[in-house]
Every structure is written in structure tokens, then in C-alpha cells.
PDB file of the backbone (N, CA, C, O) and the ligand in Angstrom, with CONECT records:
HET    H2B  A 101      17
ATOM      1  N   UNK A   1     -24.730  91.092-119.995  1.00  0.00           N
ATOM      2  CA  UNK A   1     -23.930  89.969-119.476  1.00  0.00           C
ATOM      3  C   UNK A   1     -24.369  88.704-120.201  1.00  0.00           C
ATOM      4  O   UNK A   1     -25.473  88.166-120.119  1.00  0.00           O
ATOM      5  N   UNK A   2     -23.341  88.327-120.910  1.00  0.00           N
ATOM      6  CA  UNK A   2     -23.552  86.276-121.578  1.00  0.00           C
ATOM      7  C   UNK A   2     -23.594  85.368-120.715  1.00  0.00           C
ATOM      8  O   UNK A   2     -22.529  84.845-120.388  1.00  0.00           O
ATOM      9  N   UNK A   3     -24.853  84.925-120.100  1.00  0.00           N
ATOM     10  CA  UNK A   3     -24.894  84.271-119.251  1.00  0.00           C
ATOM     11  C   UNK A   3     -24.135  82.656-119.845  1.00  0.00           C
ATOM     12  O   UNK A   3     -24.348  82.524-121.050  1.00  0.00           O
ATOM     13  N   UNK A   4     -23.431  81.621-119.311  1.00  0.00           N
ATOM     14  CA  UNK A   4     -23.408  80.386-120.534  1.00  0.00           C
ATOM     15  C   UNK A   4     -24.219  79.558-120.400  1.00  0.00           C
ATOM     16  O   UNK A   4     -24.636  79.316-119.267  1.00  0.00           O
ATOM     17  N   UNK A   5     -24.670  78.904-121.449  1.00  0.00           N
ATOM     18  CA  UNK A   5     -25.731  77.868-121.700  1.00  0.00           C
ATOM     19  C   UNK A   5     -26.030  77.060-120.674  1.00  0.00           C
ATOM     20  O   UNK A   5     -25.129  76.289-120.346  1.00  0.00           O
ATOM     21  N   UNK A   6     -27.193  77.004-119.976  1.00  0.00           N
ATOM     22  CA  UNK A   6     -27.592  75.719-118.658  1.00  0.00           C
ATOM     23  C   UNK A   6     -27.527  76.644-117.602  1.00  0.00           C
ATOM     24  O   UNK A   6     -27.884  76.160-116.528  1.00  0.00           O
ATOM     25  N   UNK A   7     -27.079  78.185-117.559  1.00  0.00           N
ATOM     26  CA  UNK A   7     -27.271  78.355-116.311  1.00  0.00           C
ATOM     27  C   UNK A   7     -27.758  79.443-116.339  1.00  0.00           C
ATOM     28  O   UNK A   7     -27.522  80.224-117.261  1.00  0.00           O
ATOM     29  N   UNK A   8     -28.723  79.794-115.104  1.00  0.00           N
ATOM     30  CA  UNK A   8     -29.430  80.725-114.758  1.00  0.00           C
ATOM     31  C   UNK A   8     -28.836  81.605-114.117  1.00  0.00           C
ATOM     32  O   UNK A   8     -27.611  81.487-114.164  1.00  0.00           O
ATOM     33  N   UNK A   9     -29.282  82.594-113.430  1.00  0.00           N
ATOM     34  CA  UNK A   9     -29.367  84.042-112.999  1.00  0.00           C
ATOM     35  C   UNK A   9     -30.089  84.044-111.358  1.00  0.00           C
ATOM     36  O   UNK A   9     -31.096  84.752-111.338  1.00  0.00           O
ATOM     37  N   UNK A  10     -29.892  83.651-110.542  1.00  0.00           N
ATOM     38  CA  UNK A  10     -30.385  83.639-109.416  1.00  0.00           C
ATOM     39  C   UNK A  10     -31.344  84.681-109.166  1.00  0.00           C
ATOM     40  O   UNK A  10     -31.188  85.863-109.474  1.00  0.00           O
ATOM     41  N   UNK A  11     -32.674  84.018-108.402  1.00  0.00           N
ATOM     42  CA  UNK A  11     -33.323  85.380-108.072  1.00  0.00           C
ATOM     43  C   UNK A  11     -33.135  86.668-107.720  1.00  0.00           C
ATOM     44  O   UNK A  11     -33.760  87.639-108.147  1.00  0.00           O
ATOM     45  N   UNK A  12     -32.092  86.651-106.784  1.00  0.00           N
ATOM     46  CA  UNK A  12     -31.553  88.116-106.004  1.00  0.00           C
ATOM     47  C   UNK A  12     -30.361  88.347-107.191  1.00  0.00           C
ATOM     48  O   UNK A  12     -29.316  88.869-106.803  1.00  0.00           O
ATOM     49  N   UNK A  13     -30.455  88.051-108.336  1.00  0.00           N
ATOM     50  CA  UNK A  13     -29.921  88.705-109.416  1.00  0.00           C
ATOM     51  C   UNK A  13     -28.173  88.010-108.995  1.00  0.00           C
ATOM     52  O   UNK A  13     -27.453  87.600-109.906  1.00  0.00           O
ATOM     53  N   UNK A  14     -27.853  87.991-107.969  1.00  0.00           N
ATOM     54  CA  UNK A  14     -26.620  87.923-107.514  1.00  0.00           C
ATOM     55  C   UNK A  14     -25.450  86.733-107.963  1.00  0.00           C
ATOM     56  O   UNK A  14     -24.265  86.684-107.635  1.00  0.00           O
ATOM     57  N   UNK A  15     -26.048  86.022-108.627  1.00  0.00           N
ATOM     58  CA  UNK A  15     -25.193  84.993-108.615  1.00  0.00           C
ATOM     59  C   UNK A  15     -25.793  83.668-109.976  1.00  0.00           C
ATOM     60  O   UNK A  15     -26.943  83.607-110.412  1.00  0.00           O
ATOM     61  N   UNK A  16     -24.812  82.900-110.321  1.00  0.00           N
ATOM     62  CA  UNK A  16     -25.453  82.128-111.347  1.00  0.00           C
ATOM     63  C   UNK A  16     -25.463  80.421-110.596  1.00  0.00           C
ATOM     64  O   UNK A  16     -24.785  79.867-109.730  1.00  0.00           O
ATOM     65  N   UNK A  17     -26.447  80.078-111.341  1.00  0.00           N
ATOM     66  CA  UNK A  17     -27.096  78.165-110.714  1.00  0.00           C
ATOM     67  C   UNK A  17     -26.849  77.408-111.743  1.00  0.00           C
ATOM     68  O   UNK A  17     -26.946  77.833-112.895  1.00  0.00           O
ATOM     69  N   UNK A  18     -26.555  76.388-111.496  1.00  0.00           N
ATOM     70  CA  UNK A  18     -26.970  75.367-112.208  1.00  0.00           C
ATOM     71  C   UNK A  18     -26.710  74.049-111.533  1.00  0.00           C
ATOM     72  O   UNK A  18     -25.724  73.851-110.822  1.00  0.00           O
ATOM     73  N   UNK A  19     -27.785  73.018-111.827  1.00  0.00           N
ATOM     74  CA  UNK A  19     -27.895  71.503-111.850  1.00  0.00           C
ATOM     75  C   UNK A  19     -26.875  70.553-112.479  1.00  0.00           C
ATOM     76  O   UNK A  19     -26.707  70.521-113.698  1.00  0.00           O
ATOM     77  N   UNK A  20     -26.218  69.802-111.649  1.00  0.00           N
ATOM     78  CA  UNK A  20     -25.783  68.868-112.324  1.00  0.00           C
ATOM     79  C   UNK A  20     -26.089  67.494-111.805  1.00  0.00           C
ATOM     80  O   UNK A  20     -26.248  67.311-110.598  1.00  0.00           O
ATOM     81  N   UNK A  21     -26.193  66.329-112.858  1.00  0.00           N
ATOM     82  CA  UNK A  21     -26.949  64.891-112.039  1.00  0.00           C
ATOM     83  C   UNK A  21     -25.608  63.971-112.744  1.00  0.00           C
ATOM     84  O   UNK A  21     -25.128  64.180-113.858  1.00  0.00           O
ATOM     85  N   UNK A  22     -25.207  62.996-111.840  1.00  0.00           N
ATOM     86  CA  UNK A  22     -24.381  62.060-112.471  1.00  0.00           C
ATOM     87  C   UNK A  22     -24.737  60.714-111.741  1.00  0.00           C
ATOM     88  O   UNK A  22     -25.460  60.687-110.745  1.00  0.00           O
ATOM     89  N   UNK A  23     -24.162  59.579-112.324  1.00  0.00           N
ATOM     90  CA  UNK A  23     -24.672  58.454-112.443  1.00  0.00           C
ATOM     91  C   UNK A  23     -24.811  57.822-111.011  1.00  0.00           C
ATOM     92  O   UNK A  23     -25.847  57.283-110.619  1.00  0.00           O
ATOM     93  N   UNK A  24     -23.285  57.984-110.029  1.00  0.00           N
ATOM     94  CA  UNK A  24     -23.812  57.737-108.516  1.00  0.00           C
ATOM     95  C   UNK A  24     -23.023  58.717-107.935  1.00  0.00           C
ATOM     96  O   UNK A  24     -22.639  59.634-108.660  1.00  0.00           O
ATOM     97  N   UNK A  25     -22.707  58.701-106.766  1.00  0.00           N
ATOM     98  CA  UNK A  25     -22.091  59.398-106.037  1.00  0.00           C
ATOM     99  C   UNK A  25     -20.145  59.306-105.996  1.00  0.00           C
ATOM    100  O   UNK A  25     -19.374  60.070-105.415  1.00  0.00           O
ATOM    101  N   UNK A  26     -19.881  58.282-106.705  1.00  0.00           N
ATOM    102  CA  UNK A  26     -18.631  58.764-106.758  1.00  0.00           C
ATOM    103  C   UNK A  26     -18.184  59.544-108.080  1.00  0.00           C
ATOM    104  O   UNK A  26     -17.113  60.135-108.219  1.00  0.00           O
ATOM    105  N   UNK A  27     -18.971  59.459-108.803  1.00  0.00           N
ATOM    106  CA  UNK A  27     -19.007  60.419-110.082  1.00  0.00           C
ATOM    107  C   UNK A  27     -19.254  62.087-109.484  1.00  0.00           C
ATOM    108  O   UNK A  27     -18.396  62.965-109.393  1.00  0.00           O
ATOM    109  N   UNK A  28     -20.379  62.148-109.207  1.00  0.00           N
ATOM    110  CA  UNK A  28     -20.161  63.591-108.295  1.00  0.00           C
ATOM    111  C   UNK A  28     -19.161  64.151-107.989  1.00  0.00           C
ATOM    112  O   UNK A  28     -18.669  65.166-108.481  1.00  0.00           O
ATOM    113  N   UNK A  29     -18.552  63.063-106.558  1.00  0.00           N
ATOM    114  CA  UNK A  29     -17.555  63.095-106.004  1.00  0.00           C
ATOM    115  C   UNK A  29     -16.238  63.525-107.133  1.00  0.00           C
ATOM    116  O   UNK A  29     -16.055  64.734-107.273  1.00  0.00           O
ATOM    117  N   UNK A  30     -15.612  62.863-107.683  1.00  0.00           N
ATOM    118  CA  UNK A  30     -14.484  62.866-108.515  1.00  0.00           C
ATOM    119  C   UNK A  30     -14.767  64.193-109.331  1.00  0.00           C
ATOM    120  O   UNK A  30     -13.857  65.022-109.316  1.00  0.00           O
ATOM    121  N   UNK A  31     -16.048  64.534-110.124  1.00  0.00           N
ATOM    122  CA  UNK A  31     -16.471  66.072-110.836  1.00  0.00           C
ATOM    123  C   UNK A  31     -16.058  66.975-109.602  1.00  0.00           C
ATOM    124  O   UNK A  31     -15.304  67.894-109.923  1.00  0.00           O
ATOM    125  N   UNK A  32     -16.372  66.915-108.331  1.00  0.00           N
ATOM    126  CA  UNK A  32     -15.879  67.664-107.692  1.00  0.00           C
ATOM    127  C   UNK A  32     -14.769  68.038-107.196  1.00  0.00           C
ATOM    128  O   UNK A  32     -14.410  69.178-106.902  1.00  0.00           O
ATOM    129  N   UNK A  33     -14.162  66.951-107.093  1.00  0.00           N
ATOM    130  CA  UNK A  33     -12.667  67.295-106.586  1.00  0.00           C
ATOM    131  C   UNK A  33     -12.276  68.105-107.632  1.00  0.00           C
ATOM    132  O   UNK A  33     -11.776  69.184-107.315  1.00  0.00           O
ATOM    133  N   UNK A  34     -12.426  67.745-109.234  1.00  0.00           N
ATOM    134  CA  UNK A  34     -11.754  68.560-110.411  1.00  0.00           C
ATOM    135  C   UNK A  34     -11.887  70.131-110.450  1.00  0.00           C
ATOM    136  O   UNK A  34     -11.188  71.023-110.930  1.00  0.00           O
ATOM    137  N   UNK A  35     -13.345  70.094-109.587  1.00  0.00           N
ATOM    138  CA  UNK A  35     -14.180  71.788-110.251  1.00  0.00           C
ATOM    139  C   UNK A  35     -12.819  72.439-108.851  1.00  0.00           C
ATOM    140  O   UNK A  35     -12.181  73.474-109.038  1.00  0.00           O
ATOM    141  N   UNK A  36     -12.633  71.470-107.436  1.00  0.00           N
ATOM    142  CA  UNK A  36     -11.926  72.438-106.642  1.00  0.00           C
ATOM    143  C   UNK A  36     -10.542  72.465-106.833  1.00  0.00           C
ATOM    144  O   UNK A  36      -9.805  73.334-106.368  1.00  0.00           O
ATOM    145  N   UNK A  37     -10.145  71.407-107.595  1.00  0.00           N
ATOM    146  CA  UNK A  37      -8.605  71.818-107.792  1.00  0.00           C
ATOM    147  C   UNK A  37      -8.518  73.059-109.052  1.00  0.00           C
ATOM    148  O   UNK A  37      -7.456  73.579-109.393  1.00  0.00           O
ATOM    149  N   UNK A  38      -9.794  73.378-109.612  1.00  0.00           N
ATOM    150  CA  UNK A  38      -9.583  74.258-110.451  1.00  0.00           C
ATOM    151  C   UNK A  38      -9.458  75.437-110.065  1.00  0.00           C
ATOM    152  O   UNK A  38      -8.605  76.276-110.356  1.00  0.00           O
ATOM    153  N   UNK A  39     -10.939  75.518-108.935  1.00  0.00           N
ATOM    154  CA  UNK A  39     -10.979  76.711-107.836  1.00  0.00           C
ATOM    155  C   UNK A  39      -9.901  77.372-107.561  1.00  0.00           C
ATOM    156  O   UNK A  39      -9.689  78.559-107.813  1.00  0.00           O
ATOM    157  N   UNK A  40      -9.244  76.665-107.071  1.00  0.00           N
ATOM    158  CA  UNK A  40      -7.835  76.430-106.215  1.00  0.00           C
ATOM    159  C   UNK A  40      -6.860  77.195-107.180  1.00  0.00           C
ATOM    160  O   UNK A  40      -6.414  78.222-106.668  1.00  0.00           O
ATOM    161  N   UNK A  41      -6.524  76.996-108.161  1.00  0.00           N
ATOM    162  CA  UNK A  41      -6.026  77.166-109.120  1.00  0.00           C
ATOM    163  C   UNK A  41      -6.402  78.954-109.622  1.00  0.00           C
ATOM    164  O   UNK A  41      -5.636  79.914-109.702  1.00  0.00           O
ATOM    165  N   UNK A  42      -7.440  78.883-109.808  1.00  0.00           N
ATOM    166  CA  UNK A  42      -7.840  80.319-110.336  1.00  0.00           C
ATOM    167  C   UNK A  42      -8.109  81.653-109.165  1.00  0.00           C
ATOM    168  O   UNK A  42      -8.100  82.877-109.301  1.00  0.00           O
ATOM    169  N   UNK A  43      -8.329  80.798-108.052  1.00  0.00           N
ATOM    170  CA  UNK A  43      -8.392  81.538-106.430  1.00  0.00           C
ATOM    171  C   UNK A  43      -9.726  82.263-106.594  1.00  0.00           C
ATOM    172  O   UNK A  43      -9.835  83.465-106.348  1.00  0.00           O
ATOM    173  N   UNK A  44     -10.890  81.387-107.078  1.00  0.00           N
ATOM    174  CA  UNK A  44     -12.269  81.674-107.231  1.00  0.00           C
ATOM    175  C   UNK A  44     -12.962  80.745-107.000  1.00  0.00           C
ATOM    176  O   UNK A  44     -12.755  79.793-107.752  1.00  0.00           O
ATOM    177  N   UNK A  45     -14.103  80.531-105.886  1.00  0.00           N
ATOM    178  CA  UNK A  45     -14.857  79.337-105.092  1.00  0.00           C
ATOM    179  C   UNK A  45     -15.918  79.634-105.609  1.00  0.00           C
ATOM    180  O   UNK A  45     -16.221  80.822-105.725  1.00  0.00           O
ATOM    181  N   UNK A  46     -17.011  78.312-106.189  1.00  0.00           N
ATOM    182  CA  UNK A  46     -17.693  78.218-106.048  1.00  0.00           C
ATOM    183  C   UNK A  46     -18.943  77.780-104.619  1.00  0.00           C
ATOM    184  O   UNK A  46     -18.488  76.945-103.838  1.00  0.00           O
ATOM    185  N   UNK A  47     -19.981  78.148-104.390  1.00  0.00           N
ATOM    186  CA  UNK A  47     -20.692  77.799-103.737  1.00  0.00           C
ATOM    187  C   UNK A  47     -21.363  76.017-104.111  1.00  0.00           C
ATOM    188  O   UNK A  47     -21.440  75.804-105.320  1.00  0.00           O
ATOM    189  N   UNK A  48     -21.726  75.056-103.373  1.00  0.00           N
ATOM    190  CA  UNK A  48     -21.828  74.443-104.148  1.00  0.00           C
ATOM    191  C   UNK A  48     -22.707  73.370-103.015  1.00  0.00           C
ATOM    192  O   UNK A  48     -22.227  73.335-101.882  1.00  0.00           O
ATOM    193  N   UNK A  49     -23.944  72.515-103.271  1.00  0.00           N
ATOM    194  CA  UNK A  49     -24.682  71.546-102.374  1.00  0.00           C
ATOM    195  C   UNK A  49     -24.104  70.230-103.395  1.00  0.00           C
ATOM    196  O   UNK A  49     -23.777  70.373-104.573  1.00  0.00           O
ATOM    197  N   UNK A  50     -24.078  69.157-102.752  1.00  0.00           N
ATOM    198  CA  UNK A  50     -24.368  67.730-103.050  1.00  0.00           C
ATOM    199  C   UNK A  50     -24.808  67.183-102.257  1.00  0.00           C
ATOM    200  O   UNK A  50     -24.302  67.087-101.138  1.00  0.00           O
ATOM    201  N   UNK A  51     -25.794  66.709-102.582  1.00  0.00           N
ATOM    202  CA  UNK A  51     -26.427  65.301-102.280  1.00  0.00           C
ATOM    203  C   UNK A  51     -26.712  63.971-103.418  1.00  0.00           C
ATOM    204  O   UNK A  51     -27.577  63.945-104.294  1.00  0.00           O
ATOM    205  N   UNK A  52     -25.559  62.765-103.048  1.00  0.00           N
ATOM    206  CA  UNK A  52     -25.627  61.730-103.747  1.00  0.00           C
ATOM    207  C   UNK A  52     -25.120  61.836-105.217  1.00  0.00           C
ATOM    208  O   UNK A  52     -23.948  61.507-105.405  1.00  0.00           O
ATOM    209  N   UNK A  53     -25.879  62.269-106.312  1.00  0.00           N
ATOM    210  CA  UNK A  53     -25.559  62.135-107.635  1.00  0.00           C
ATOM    211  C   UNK A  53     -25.479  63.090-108.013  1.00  0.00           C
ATOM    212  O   UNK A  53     -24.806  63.285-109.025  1.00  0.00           O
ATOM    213  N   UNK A  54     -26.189  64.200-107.314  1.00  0.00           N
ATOM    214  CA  UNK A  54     -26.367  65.512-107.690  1.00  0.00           C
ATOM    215  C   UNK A  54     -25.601  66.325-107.071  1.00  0.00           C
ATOM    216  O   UNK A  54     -25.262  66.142-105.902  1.00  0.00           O
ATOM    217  N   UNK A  55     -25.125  67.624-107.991  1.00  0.00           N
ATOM    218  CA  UNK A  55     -24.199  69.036-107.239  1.00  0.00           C
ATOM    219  C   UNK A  55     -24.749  69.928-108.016  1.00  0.00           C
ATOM    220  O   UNK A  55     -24.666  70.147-109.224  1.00  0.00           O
ATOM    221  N   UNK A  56     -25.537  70.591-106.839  1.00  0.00           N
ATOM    222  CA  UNK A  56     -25.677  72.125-107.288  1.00  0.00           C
ATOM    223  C   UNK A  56     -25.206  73.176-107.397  1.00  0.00           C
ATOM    224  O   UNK A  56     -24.957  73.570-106.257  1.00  0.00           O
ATOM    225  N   UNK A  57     -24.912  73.923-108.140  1.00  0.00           N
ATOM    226  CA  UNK A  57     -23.829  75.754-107.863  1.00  0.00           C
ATOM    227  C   UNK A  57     -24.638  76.737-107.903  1.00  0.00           C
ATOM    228  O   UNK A  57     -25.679  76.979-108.513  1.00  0.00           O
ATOM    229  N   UNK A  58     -23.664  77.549-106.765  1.00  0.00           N
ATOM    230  CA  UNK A  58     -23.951  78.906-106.803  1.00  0.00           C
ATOM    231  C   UNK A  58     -22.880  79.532-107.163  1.00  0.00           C
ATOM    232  O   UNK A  58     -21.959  79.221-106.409  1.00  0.00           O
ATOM    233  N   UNK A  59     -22.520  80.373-108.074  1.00  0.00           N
ATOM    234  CA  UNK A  59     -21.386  81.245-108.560  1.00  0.00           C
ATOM    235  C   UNK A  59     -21.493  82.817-108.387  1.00  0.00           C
ATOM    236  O   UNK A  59     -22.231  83.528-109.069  1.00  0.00           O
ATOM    237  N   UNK A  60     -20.752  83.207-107.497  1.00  0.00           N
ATOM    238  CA  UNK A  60     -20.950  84.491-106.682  1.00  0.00           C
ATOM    239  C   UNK A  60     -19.928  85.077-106.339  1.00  0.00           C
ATOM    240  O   UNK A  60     -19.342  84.532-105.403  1.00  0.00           O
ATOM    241  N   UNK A  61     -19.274  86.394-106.909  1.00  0.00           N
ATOM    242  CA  UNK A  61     -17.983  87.214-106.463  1.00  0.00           C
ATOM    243  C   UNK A  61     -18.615  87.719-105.055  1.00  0.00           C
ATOM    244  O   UNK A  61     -19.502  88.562-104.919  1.00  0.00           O
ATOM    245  N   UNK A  62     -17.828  86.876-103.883  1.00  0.00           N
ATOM    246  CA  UNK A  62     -18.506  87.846-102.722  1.00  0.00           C
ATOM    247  C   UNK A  62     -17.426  88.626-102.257  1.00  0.00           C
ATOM    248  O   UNK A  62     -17.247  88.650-101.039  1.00  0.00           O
ATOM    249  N   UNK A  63     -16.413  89.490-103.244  1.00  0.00           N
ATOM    250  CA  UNK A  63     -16.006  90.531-102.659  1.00  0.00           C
ATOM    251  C   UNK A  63     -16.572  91.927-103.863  1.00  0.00           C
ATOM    252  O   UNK A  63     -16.205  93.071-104.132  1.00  0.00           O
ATOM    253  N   UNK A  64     -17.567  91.047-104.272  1.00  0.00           N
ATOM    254  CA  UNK A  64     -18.266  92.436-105.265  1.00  0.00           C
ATOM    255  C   UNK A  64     -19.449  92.468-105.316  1.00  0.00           C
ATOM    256  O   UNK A  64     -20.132  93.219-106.012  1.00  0.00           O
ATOM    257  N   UNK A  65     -19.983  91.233-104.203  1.00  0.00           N
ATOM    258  CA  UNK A  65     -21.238  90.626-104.028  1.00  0.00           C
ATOM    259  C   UNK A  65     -22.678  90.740-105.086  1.00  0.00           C
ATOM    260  O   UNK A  65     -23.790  91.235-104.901  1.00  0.00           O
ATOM    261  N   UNK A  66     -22.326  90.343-105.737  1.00  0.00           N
ATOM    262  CA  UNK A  66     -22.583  89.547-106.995  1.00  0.00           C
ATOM    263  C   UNK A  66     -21.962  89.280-108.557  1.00  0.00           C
ATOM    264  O   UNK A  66     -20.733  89.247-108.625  1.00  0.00           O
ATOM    265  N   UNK A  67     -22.629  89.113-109.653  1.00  0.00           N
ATOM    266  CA  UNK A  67     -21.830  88.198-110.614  1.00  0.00           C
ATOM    267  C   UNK A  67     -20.807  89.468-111.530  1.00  0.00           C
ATOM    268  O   UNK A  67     -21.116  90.456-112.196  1.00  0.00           O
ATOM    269  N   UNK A  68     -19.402  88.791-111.123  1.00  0.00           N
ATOM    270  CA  UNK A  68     -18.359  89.135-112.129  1.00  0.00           C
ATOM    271  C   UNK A  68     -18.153  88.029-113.385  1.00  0.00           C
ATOM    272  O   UNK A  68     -18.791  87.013-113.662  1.00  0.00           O
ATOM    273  N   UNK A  69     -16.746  88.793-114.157  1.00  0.00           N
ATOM    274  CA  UNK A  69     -16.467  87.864-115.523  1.00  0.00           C
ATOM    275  C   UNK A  69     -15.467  86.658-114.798  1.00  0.00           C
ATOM    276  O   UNK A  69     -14.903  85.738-115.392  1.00  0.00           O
ATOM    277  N   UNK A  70     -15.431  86.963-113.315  1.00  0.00           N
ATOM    278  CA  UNK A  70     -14.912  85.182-112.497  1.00  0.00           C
ATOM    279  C   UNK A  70     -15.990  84.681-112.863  1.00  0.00           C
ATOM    280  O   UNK A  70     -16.152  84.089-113.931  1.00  0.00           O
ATOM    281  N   UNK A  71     -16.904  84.886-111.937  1.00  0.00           N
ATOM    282  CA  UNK A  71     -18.038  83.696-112.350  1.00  0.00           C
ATOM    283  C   UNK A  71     -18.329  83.198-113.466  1.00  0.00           C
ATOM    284  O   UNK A  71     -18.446  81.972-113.451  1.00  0.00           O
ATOM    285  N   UNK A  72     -18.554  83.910-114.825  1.00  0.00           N
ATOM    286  CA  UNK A  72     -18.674  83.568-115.973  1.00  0.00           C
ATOM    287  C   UNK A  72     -17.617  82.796-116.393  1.00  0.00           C
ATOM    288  O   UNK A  72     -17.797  81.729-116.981  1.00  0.00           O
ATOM    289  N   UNK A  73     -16.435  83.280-116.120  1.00  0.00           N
ATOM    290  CA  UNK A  73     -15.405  81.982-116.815  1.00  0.00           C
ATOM    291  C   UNK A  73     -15.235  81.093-115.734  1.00  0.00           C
ATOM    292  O   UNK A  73     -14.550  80.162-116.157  1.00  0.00           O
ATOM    293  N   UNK A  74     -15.565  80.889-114.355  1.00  0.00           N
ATOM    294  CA  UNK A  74     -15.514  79.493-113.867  1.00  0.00           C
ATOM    295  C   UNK A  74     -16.892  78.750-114.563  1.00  0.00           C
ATOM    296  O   UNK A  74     -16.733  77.769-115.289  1.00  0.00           O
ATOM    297  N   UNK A  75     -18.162  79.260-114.301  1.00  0.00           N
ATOM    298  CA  UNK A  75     -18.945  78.627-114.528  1.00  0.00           C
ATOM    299  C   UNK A  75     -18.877  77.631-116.313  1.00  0.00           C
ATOM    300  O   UNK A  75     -19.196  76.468-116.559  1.00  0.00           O
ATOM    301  N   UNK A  76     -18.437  78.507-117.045  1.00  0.00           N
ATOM    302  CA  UNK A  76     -17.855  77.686-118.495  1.00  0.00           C
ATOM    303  C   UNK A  76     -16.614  76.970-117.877  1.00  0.00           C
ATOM    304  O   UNK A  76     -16.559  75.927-118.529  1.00  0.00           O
ATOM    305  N   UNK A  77     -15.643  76.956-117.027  1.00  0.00           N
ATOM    306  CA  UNK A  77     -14.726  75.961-116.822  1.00  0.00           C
ATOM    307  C   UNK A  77     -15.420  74.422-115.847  1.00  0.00           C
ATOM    308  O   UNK A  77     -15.098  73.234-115.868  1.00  0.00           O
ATOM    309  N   UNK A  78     -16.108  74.928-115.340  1.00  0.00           N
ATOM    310  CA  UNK A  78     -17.347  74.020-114.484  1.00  0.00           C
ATOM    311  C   UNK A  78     -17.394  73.033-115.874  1.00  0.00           C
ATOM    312  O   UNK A  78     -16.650  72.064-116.024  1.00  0.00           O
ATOM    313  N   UNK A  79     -18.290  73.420-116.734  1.00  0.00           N
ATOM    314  CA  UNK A  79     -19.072  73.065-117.896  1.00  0.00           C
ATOM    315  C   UNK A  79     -17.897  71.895-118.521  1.00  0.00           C
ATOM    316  O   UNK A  79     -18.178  70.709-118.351  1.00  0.00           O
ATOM    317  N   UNK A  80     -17.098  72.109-118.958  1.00  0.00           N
ATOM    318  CA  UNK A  80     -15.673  71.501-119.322  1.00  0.00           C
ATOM    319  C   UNK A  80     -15.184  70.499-118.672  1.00  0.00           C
ATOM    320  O   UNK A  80     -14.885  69.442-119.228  1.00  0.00           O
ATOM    321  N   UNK A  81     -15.018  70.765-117.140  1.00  0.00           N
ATOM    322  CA  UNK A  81     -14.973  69.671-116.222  1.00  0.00           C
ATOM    323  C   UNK A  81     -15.810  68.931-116.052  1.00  0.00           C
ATOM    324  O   UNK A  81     -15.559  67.917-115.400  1.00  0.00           O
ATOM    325  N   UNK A  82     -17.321  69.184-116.652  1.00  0.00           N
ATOM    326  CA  UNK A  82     -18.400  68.279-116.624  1.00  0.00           C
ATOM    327  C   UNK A  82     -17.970  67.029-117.587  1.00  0.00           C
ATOM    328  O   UNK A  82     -18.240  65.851-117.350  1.00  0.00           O
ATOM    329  N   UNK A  83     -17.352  67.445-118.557  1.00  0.00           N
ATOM    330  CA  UNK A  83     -17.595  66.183-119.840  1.00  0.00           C
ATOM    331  C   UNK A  83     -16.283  65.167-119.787  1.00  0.00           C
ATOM    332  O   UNK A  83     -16.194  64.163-120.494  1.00  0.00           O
ATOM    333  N   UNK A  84     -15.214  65.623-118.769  1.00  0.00           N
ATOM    334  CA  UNK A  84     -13.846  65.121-118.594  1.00  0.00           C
ATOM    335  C   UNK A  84     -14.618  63.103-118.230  1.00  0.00           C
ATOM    336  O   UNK A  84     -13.840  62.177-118.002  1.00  0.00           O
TER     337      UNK A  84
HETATM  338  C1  H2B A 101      -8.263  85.865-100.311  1.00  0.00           C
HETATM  339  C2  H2B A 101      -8.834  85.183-101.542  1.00  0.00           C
HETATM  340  O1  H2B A 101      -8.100  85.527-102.681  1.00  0.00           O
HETATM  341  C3  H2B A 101     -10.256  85.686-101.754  1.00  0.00           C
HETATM  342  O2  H2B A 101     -11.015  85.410-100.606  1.00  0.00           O
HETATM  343  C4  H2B A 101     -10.943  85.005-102.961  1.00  0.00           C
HETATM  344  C5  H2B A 101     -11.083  83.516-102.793  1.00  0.00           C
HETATM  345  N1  H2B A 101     -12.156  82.950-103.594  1.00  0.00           N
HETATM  346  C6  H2B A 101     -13.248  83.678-103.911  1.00  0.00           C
HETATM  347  N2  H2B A 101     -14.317  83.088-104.451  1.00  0.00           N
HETATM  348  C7  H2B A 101     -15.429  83.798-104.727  1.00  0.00           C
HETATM  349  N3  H2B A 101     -16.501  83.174-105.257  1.00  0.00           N
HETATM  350  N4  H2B A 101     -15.492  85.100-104.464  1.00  0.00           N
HETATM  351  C8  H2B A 101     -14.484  85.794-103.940  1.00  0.00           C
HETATM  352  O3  H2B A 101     -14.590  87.010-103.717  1.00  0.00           O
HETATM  353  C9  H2B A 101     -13.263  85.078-103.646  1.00  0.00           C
HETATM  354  N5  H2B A 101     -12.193  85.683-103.140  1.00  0.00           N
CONECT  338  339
CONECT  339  338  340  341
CONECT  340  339
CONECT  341  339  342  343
CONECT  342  341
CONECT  343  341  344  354
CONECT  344  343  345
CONECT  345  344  346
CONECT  346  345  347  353
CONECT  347  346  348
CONECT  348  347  349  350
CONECT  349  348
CONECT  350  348  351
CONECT  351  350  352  353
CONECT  352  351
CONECT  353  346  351  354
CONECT  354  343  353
END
């Protein structure tokens, strides 16, 4: 499996992480709305924490309970929506 660049492999193998930090919280905010209208779009959710500047992911097929080639191509569409 090609994991993409910046993101890891969760301990319980199950799922992929990654960090993201932006300048304040409405930057977050706005990266996020994009990553869920994408969600939305592809009918694949990410897991996901924010607090303030920061949003963390978890990327996880939980009807195969753990990582499919969804996760891999949201997590590179994540990545994309990062630089918008
Ligand atoms: C009914 C709907 O299509 C399913 O629940 C979709 C929605 N989004 C999803 N997102 C994720 N991460 N895993 C799923 O199995 C999944 N299933």
C-alpha cells in the first residue's frame, strides 16, 4: 500500500493520520468546510479533531474497517485542498 507523503499508518494499522496547522482558526475552519463538501461529494468521511488552528485526520473505511484505495485518494484530495 502507497501510503501519500505526510501521512502515517495508525497504530492499530487501521487507518491513516495526519497533522494539519494553519494560521488561525478561520483558516481551519474554511480548509474544512472544503475537505466536507468534498466528502460529500465522493460519499467518503473523514474522521477528523480541531482545535483552533489545528485539524487532525483519521482516514478509515468503516465498512471494511480499515484502510481502502477511498482513503488513499481522499487523503491525497485532503492534501490538494490544503494548498487551495
Ligand atoms: C451510506 C453511506 O454511503 C456510507 O455510510 C458511507 C459514507 N461515508 C463513509 N466514510 C467512511 N470513512 N467509511 C465508510 O464506510 C463510509 N460509508
Amino acid at each position: 500500500m502507497d501510503i501519500p507523503q505526510r501521512w502515517t499508518k495508525s497504530a492499530d494499522g487501521k487507518a491513516l493520520e495526519r497533522r494539519y496547522e494553519f494560521a488561525d482558526f478561520s483558516e481551519a475552519f474554511a480548509f474544512l468546510t472544503r475537505v466536507a463538501m468534498h466528502a460529500e461529494k465522493v460519499d467518503h468521511h473523514p474522521e477528523f479533531t480541531n482545535v483552533w488552528n489545528r485539524v487532525d485526520f483519521r482516514l478509515t473505511s468503516h465498512d471494511a474497517d480499515g484502510i481502502t484505495e477511498r482513503d488513499l485518494k481522499l487523503a491525497r484530495a485532503i492534501g490538494k485542498l490544503a494548498e487551495d
